[in-house]
N, C-alpha and C positions, 0 to 999 in steps of 0.2 A: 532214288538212283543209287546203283551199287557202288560204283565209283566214289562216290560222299561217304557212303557206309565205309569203305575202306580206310580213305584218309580222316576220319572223323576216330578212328580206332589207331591209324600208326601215332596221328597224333596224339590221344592218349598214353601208348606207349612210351614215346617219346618224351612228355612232358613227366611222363614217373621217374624213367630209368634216365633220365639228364635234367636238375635244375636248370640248364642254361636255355635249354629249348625254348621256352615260350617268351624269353626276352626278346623283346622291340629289336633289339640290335642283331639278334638271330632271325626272328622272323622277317626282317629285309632282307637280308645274306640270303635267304631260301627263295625269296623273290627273286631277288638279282641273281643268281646262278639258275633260276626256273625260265628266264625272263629269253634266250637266245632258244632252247629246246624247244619254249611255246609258241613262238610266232615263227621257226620250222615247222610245227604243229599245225599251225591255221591253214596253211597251204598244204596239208598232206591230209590233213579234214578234207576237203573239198575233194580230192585226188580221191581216198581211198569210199566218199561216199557215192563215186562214180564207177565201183569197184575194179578199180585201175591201183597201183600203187607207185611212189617215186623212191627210188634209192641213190635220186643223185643228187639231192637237197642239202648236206654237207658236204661235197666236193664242188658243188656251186657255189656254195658256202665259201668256202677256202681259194676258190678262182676268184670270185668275185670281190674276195677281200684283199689277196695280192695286186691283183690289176689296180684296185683304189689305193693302197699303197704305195705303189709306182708313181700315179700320177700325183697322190699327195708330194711326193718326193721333189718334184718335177711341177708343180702348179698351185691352182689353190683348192678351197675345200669343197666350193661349187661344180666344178670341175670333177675333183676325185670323185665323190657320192655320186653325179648324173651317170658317168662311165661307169662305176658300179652296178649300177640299176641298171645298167643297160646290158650287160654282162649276164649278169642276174635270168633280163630279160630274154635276152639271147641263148641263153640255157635252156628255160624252160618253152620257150619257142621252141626251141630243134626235138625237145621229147616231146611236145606235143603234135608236131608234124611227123615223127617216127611213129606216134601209136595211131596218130588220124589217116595220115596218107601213106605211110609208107604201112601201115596193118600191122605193126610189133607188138606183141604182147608187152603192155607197160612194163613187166618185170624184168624182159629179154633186154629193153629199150634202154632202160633209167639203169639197168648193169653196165650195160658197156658205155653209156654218158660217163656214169659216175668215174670210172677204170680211164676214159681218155682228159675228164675235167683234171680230175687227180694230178697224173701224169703231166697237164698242160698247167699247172699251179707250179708244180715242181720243176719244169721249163722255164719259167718267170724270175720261179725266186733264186733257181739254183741251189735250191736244197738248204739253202740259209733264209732267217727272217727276216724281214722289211722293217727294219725300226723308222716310229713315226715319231716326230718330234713337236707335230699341231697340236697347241693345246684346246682347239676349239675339235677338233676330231677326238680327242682323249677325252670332251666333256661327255660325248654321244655315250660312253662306256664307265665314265666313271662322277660325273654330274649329280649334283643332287638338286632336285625342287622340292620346296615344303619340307624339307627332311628325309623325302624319297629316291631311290636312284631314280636318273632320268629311264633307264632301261626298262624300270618298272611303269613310269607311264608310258614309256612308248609301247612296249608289249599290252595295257590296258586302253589305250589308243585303239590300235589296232584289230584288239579280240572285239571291240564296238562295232569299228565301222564293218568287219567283213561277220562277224555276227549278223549286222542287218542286212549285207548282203546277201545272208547265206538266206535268212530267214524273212524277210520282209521285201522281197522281190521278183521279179518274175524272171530272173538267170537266178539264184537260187533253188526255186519250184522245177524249174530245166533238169538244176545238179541232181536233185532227188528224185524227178521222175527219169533221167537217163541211167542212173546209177539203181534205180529197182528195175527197169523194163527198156533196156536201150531200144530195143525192133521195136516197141509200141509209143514210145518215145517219138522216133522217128516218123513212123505213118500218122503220128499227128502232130504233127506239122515240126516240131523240133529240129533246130539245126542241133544236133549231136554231135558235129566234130567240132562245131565251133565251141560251143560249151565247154569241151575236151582241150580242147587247145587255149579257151583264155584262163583254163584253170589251171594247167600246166603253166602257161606264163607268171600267173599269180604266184603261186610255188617259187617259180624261179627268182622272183624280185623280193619276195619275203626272204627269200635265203641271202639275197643281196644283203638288204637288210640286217636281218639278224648277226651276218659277218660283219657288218661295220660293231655293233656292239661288242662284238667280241675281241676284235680286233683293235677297238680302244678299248679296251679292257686292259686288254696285254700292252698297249702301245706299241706293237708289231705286228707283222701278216705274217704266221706261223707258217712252212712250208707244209704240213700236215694239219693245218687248221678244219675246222666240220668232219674228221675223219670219227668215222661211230656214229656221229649225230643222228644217220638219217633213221636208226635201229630206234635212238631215243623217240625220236619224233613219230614214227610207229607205234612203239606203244605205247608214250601218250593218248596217242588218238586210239587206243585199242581199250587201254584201261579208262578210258571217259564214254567206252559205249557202242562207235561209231562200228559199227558192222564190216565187217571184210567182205561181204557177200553184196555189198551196196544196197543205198536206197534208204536208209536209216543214219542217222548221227548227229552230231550236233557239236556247237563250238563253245558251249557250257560246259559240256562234259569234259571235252582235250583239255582247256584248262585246268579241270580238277585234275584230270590224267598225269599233265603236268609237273601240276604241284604237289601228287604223292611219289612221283621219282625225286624230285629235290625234297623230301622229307624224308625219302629214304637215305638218300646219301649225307643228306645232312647231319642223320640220328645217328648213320654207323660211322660217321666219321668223329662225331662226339663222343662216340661208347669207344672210340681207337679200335674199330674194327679193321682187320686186316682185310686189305685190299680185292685178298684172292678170295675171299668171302663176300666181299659185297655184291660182286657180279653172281654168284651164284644167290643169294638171297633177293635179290632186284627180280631176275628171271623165275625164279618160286614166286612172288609176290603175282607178278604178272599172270605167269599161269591160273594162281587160285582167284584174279580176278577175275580173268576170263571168263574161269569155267561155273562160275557164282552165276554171270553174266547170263551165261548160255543155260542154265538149270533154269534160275527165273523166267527166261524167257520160255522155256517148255513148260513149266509149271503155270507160266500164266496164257497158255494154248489150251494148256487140257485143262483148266479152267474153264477158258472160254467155250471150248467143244461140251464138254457135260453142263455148262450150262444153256447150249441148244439144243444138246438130247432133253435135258428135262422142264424145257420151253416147248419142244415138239411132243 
């Protein structure tokens, strides 16, 4: 997998040009700062191998997190997180009835979601934080089991169980055969919008999700909270493989995707790289994975073609 080859390599870099890199106490940091980007990830996995994509997964983010704020303020914890979720839910419900029934191009759909989630966070909070004060909401963000953030298992949680959904099921087998051949999909026997629409859901509750971590992170709902995210969450699932063209990917790969953006940022932030470089160096990174991605993949076509001219 090209994506391994890559982080198998910054890593090396990394570990020359910083002794502190491969310490236990940096290698969680990498985790726990990888750990909100990757289960964004999971649900834009499924999204983008429908080849559909979501660009309102960090403003659902940031809604979802204010609203559970609020109600923390105001209630208890059970309470906050179900309203959350439901929020969450509620998001990626309306993008998935925008590309199912109302026919939007995901891209048209999940832009102008993201422009009024936004907007509607910034409604809420009035452009100031949400400070939380529950220590039992600040564990979800800042917790440790075993020695590890909780963040970390919950994000390894997660890549589990929607791993074996992706892959050991028949809505899985759905996602892949809707996302290579939607029309042929359909005339056999597949419901295609439904597929569409509870994957969007999925999306949307994961995003739920990942804002409560983040959110106890900071012990506040940021008014600009998921804003960028949904870019990160993209090319993870870009740099771990999963096709833009649909029909191909996997939730192995997103997690490596992942976890070579937080080794990027982690390296250049140990080396004191300036800021206004790291976005340019993240973006080179991605590109020459891509295009690594995309050669292999031609090189292992015309492999395969020469060797059924020289079978024939």
């Amino acid at each position: 997998m090209q994506a391994l080859i890559v982080l198998i390599i910054l890593i090396i870099i990394a570990a020359l040009l910083s002794p502190v890199f491969l310490t236990v106490t940096n290698l969680l940091n990498i985790l726990l700062e990888v750990a909100v980007t990757a289960i964004l990830a999971i649900g834009q996995t499924y999204i983008i191998i429908l080849a559909e994509i979501d660009l309102s997964v960090g403003a659902t983010l940031g809604l979802s997190a204010a609203v559970t704020a609020g109600f923390l303020s105001h209630g208890n914890l059970v309470v906050g997180l179900i309203i959350g979720m439901i929020v969450g839910l509620a998001a990626g419900l309306i993008n998935g009835l925008l590309v199912t029934i109302g026919k939007l191009p995901s891209f048209i759909a999940t832009l102008g979601t993201m422009t009024a989630f936004a907007g509607l966070t910034l409604v809420i909070t009035q452009g100031n934080p949400i400070t939380i004060t529950s220590n039992s909401f600040q564990y979800i963000g800042q917790g440790f089991i075993a020695g590890v953030p909780f963040p970390v298992w919950l994000m390894v949680i997660l890549y589990v169980l929607f791993w074996f959904l992706l892959h050991r099921t028949h809505f899985g087998r759905y996602v892949f055969a809707t996302g290579g051949n939607e029309e042929a999909s359909r005339l056999s026997g597949i419901n295609v919008k439904k597929v569409k629409l509870l994957s969007f859901i999925m999306a949307g509750v994961l995003s739920a999700i990942a804002g409560f971590i983040l959110t106890a992170r900071l012990s506040s709902a940021e008014p600009t909270a998921g804003s960028g995210m949904e870019l990160d969450s993209i090319a993870a699932v870009i740099l771990g493989g999963t096709s833009l063209t649909g029909g191909k990917g996997g939730l192995i790969g997103t997690v490596i995707g992942a976890i070579i953006l937080g080794v990027l940022d982690n390296g250049m932030n140990l080396l004191n790289v300036s800021a206004f470089y790291q976005g340019v160096a993240k973006g080179v990174i991605i590109l020459l994975a891509v295009l690594l991605d995309r050669n292999m993949k031609s090189l292992s076509s015309l492999s395969r073609l020469a060797s059924f001219k020289k079978s024939a």
